[in-house]
C-alpha positions in Angstrom: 98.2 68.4 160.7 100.9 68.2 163.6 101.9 70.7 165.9 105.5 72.2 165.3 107.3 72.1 168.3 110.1 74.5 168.5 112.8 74.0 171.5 115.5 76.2 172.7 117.4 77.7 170.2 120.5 75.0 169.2 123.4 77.7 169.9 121.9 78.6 173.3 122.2 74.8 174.2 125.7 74.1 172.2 126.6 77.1 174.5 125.7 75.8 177.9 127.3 72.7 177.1 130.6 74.5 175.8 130.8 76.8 178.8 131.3 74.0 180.8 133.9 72.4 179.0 131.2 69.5 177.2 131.8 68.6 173.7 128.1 67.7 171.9 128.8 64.1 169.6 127.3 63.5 167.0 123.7 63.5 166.9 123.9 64.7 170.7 121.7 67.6 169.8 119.1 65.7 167.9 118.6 63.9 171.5 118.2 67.1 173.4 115.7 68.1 171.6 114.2 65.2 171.4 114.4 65.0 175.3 113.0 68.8 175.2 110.0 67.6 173.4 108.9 64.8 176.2 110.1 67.0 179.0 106.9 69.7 177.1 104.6 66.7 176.5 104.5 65.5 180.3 104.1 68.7 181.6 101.3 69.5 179.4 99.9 66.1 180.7 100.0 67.0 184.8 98.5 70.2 183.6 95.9 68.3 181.8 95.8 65.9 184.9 95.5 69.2 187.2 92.9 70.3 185.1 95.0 73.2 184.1 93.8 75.5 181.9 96.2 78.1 181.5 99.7 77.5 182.5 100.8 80.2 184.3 103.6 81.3 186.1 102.2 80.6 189.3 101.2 77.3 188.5 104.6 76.0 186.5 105.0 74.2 189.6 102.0 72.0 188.8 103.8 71.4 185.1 106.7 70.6 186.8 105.4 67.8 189.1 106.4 69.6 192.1 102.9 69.8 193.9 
């Protein structure tokens, strides 16, 4: 079985976009999430990399590539 991954909730996102004047096309959001997803898989990967047990605040800057 697959693991559910849940992103930002679609109204917080439609609202960032709408408070600075962006329209969301068709399918826009679809893509955002999407994008959400691979940003979460490649930082799970550095973590991996870093040998990262626990991702915690004080190490997001490993997940983030920003050693």
């Amino acid at each position: 079985m697959g693991v559910k991954i849940v992103v930002p909730n679609k109204t917080t996102l439609k609202k960032v976009f709408k408070d600075s004047g962006i329209q969301l096309g068709a399918g826009s959001m679809d893509l955002i999430e999407t994008e959400c997803v691979l940003l979460a898989k490649r930082m799970a990967t550095r973590c991996r990399e870093g040998n990262i047990k626990r991702l915690t605040p004080e190490l997001f800057f490993i997940a983030m590539g920003r050693n």
